[in-house]
Backbone as CSV, one residue per row, in Angstrom:
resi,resn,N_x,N_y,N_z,CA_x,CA_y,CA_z,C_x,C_y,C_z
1,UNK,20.247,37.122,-0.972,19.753,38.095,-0.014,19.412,37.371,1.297
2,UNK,20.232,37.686,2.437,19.724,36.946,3.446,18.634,37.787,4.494
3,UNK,18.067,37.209,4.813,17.002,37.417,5.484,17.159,37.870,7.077
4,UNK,16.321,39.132,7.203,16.601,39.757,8.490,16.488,39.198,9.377
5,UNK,16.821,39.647,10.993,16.445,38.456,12.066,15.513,38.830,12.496
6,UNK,14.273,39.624,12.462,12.867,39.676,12.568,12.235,38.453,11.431
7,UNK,12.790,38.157,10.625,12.287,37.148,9.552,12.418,35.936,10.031
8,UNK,13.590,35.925,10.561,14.202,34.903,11.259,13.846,34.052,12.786
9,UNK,13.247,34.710,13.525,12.965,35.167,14.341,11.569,34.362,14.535
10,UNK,10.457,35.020,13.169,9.205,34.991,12.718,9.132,33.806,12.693
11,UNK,10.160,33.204,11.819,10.420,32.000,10.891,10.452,30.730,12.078
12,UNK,11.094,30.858,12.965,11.639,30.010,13.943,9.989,29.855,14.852
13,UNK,9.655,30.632,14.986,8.433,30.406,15.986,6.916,29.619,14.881
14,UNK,7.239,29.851,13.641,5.810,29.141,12.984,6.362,28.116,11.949
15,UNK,7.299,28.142,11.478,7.956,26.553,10.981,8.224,25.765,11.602
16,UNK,8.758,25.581,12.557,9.611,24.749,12.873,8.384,23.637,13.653
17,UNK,7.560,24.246,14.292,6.837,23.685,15.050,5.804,22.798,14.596
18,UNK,5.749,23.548,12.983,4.513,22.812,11.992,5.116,21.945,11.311
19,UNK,6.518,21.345,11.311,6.732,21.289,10.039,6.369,19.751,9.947
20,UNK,5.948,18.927,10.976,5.586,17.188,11.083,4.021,17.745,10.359
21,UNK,3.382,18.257,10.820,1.723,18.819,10.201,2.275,19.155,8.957
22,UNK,2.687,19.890,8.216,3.432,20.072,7.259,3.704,18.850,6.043
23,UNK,4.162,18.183,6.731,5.166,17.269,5.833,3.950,16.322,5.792
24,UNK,2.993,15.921,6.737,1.939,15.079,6.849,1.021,15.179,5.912
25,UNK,0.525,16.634,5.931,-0.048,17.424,5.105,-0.047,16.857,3.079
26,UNK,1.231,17.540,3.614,2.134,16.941,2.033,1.832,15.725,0.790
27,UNK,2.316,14.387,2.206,2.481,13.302,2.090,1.184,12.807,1.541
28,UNK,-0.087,13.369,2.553,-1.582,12.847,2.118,-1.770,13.739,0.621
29,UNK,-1.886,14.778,0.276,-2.323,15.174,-0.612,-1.367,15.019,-2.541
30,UNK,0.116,14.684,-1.873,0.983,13.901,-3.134,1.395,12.865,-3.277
31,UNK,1.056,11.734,-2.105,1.167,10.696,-2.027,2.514,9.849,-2.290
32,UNK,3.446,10.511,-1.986,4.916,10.941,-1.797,5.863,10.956,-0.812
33,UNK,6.535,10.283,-0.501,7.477,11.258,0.479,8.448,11.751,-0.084
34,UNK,9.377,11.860,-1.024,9.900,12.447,-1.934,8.972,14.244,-2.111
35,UNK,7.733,13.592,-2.681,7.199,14.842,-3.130,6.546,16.047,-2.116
36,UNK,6.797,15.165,-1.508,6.125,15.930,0.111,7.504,16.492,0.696
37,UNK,8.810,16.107,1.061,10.116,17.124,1.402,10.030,18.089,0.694
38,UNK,9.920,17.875,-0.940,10.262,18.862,-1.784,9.191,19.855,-1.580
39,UNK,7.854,19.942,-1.253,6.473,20.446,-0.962,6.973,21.507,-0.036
40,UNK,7.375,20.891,1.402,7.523,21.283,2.614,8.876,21.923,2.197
41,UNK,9.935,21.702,1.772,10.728,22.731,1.240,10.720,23.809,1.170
42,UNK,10.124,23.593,-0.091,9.401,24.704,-0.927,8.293,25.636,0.159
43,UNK,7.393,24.901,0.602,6.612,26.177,1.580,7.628,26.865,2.701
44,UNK,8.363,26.006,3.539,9.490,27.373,4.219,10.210,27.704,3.798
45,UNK,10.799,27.757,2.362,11.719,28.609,1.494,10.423,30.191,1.664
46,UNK,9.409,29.513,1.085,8.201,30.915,1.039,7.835,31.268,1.782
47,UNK,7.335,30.671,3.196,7.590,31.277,4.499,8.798,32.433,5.180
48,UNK,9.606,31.616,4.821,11.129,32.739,5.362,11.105,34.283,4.784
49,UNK,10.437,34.177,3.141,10.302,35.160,2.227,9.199,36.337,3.095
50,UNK,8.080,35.404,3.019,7.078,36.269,3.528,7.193,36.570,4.569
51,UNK,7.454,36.217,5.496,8.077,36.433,7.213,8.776,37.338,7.304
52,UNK,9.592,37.819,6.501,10.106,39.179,6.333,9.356,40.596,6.213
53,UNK,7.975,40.805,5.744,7.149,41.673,5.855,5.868,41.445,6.105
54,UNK,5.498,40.044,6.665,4.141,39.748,7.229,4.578,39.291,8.533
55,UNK,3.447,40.036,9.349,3.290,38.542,10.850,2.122,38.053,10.877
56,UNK,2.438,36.505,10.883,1.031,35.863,11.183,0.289,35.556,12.282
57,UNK,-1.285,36.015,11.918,-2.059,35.934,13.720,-2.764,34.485,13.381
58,UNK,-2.427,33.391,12.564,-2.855,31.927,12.716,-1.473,31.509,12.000
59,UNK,-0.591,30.962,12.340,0.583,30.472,11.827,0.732,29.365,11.370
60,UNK,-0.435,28.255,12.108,-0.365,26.837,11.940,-1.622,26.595,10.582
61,UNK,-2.472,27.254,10.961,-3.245,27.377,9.332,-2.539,28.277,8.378
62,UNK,-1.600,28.750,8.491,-0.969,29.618,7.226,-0.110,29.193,7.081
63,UNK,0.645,28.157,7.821,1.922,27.605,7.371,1.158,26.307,6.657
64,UNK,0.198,25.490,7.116,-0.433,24.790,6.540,-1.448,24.872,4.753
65,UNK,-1.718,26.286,5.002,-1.856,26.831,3.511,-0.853,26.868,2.572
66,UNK,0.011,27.445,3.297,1.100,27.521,1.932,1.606,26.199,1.679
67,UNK,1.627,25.430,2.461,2.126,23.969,2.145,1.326,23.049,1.264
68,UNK,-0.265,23.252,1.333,-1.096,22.860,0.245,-1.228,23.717,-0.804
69,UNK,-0.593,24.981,-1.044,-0.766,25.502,-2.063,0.475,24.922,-2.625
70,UNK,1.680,24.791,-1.982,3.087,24.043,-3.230,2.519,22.765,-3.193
71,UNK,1.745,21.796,-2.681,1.609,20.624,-3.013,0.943,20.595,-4.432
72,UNK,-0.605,21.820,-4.594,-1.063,21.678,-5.516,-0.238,22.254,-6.484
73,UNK,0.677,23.241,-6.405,1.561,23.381,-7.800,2.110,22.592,-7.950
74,UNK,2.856,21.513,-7.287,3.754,20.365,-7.314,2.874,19.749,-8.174
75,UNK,1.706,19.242,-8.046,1.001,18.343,-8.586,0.480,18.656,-9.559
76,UNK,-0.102,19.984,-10.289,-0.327,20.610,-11.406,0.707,20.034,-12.653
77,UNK,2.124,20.520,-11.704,3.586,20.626,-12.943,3.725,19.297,-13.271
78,UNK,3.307,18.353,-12.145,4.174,16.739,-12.649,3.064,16.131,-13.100
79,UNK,1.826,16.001,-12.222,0.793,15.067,-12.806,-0.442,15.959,-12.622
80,UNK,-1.011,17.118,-13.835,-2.128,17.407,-14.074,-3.569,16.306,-14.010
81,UNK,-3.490,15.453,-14.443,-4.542,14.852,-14.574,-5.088,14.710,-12.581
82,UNK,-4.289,14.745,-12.111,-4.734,14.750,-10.331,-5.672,15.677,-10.666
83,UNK,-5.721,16.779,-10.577,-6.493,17.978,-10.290,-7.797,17.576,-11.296
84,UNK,-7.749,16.886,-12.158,-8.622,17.131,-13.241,-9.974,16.429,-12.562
85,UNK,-9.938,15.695,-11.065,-11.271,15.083,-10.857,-12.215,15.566,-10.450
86,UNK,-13.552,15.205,-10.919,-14.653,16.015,-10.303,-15.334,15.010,-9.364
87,UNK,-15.254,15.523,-8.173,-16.060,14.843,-6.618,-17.877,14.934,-7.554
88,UNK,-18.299,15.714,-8.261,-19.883,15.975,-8.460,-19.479,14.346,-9.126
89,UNK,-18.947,13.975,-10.488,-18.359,13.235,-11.576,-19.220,12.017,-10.902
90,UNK,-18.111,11.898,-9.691,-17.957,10.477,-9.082,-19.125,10.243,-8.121
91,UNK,-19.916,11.255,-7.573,-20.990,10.892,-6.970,-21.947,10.726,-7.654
92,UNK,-22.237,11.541,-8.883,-23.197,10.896,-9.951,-23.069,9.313,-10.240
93,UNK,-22.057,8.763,-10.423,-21.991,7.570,-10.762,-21.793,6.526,-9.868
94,UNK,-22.142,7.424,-8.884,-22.045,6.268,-7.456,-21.054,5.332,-6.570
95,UNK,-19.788,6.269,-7.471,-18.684,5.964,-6.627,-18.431,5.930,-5.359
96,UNK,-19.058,7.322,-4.888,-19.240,7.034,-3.379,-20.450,6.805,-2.777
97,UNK,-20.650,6.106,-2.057,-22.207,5.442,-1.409,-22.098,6.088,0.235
98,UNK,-23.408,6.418,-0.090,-23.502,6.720,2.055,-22.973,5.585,2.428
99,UNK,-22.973,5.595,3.701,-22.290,4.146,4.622,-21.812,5.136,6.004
100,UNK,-22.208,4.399,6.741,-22.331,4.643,8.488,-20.819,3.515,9.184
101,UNK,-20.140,4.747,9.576,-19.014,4.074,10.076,-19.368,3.535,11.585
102,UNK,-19.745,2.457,11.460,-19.998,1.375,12.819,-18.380,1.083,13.198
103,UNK,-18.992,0.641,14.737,-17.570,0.369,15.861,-17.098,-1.003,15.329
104,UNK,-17.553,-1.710,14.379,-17.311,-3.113,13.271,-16.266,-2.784,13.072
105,UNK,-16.979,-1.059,12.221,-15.758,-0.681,10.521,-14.402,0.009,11.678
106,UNK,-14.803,0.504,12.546,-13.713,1.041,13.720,-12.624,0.565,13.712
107,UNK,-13.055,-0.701,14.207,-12.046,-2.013,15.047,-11.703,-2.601,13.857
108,UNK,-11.982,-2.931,12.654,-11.427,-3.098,12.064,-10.269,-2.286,10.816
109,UNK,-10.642,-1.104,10.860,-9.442,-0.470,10.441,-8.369,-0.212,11.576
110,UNK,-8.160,-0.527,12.754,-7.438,-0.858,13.929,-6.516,-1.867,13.130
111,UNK,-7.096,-2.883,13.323,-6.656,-4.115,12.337,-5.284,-3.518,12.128
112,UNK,-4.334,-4.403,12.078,-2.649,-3.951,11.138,-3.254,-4.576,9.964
113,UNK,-3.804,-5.199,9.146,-3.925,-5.350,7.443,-4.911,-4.250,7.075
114,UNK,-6.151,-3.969,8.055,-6.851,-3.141,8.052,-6.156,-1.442,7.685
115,UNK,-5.602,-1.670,8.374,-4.384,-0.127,8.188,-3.630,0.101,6.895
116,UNK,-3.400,-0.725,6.401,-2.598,-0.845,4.970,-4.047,-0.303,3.841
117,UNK,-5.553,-1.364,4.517,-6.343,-1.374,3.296,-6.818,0.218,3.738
118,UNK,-6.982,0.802,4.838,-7.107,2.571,4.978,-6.519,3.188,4.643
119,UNK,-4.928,3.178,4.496,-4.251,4.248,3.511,-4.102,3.666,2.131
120,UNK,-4.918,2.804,1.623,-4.806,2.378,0.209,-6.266,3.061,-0.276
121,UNK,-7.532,3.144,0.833,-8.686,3.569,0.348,-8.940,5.105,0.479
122,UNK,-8.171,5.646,1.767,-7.661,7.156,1.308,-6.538,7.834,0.199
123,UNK,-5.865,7.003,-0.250,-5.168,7.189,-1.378,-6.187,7.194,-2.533
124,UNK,-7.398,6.638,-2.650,-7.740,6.282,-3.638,-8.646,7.595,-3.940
125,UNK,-9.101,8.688,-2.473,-10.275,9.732,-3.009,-9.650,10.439,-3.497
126,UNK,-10.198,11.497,-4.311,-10.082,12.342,-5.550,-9.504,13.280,-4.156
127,UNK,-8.062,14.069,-4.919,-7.670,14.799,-3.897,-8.399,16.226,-3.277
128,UNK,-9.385,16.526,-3.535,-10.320,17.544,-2.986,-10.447,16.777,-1.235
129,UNK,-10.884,15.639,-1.715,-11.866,15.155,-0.725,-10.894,14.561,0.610
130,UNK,-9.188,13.866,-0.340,-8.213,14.013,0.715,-7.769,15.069,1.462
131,UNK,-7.720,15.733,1.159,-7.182,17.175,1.095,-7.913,17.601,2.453
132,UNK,-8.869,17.911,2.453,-10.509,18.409,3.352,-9.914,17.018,4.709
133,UNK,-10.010,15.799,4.290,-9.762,14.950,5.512,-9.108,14.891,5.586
134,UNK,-7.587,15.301,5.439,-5.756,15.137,5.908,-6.094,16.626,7.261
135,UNK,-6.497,17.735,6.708,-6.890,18.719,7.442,-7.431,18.667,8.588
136,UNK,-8.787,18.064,8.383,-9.492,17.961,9.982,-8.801,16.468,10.901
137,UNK,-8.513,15.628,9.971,-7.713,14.722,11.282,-6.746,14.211,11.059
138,UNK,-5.874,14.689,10.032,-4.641,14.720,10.604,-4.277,15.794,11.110
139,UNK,-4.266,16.674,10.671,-3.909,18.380,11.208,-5.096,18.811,12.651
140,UNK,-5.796,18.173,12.125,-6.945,18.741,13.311,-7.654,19.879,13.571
141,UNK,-7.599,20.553,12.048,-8.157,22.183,12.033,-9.431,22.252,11.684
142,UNK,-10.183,23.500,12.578,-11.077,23.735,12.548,-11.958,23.958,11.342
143,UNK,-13.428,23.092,11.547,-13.892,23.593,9.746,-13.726,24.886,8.994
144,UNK,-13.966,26.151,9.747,-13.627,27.067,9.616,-12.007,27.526,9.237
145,UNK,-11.031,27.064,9.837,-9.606,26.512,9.489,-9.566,26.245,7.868
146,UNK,-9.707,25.369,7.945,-9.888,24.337,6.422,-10.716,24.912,5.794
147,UNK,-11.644,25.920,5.466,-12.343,26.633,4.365,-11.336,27.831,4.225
148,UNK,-10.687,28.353,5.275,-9.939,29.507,4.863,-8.862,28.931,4.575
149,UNK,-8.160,27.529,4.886,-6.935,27.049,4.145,-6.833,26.480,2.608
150,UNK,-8.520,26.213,2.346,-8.418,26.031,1.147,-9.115,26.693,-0.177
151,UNK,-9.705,28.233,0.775,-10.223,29.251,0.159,-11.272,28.699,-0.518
152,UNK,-12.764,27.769,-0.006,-13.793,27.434,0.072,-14.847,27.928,1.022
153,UNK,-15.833,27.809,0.505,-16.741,27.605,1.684,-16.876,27.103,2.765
154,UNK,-17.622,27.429,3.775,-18.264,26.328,5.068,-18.251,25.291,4.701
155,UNK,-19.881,25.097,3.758,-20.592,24.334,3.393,-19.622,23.407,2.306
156,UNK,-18.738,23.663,1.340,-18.012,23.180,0.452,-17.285,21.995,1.485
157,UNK,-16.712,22.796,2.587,-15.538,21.681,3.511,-16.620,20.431,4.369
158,UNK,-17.700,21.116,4.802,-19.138,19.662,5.037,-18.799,18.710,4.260
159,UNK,-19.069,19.287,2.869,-19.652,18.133,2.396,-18.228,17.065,1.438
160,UNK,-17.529,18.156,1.606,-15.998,17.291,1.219,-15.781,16.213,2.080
161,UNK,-15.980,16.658,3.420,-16.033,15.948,4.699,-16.482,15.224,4.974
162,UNK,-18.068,15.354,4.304,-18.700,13.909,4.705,-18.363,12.974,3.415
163,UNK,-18.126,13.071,2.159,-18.024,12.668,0.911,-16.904,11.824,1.336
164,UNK,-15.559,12.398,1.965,-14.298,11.612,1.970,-14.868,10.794,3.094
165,UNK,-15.402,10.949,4.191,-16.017,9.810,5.246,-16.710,8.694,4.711
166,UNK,-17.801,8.964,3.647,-18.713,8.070,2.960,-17.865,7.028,1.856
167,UNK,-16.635,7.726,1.519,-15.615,6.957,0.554,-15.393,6.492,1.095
168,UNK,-14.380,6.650,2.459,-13.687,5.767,3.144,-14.260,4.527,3.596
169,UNK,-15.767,4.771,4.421,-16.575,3.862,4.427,-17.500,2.799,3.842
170,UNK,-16.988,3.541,2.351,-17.596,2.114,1.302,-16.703,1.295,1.208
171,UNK,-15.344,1.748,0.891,-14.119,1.372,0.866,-13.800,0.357,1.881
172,UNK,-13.893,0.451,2.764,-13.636,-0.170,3.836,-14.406,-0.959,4.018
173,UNK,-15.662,-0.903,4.127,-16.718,-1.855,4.158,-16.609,-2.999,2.650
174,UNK,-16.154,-2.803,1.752,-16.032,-3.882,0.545,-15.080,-4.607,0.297
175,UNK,-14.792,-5.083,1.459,-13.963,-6.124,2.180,-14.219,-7.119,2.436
176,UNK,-13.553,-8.565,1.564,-14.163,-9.705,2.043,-14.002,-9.882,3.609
């Protein structure tokens, strides 16, 4: 069934433009690039669908939703145990520690080895907490954005927010 050119049309003005946010998106939350094409695929295959009898009045948070919603089915079907972490789990046990990102910890994730050990210590948070920070800076969406992209609370995306900041910053800081 091919798709009308109002779909088409639709399609061209809110994919195409997202689809680096998109694929970025992806990449942080399946840790993939493989799994992240197939992600981003998959969300404008479902875009094109829905674009046919919806128009969207936020396109870049709804094209960005549906792209974390196939990431998390992606990740359900291949590796369940992802989803299975609890952010409460790991702060009980003190996995993540407050810590104050000083212009130290700055300049040194600047660093080129520094950069390798930042996407090794954002790889490492429980994907809630990636998820919440791929959003506000890589994507750059509003907190409000990111609670309706990930059908949470305000307060839920805070404290995801500060949780993945406080990871990153222990992380980073436990560096010889």
């Amino acid at each position: 069934m091919a798709a009308s050119e109002l779909a088409r049309r639709r399609f061209d003005a809110v994919v195409p433009p997202n689809l680096d946010a998109a694929w970025s998106l992806a990449k942080a939350l399946t840790g993939s690039r493989a799994d992240a094409e197939d992600v981003v695929q998959d969300a404008a295959m479902r875009a094109l669908a829905a674009l046919e009898t919806h128009e969207i009045e936020h396109p870049r948070a709804w094209f960005l939703t549906l792209t974390r919603n196939c990431a998390l089915t992606l990740l359900k079907r291949r590796r369940p145990d992802v989803l299975g972490e609890d952010v409460e789990d790991m702060e009980r046990a003190g996995a993540l520690a407050a810590c104050d990102l000083s212009a130290n910890a700055e300049q040194a994730a600047i660093a080129a080895d520094d950069a390798a050990r930042l996407r090794t210590c954002f790889a490492a948070l429980p994907l809630a907490l990636r998820e919440a920070l791929a959003l506000r800076v890589l994507q750059g969406l509003a907190y409000k954005e990111i609670a309706a992209a990930i059908g949470a609370p305000l307060g839920t995306v805070m404290s995801r927010l500060a949780r993945a900041r406080a990871g990153l910053a222990a992380c980073m800081g436990g560096k010889d």
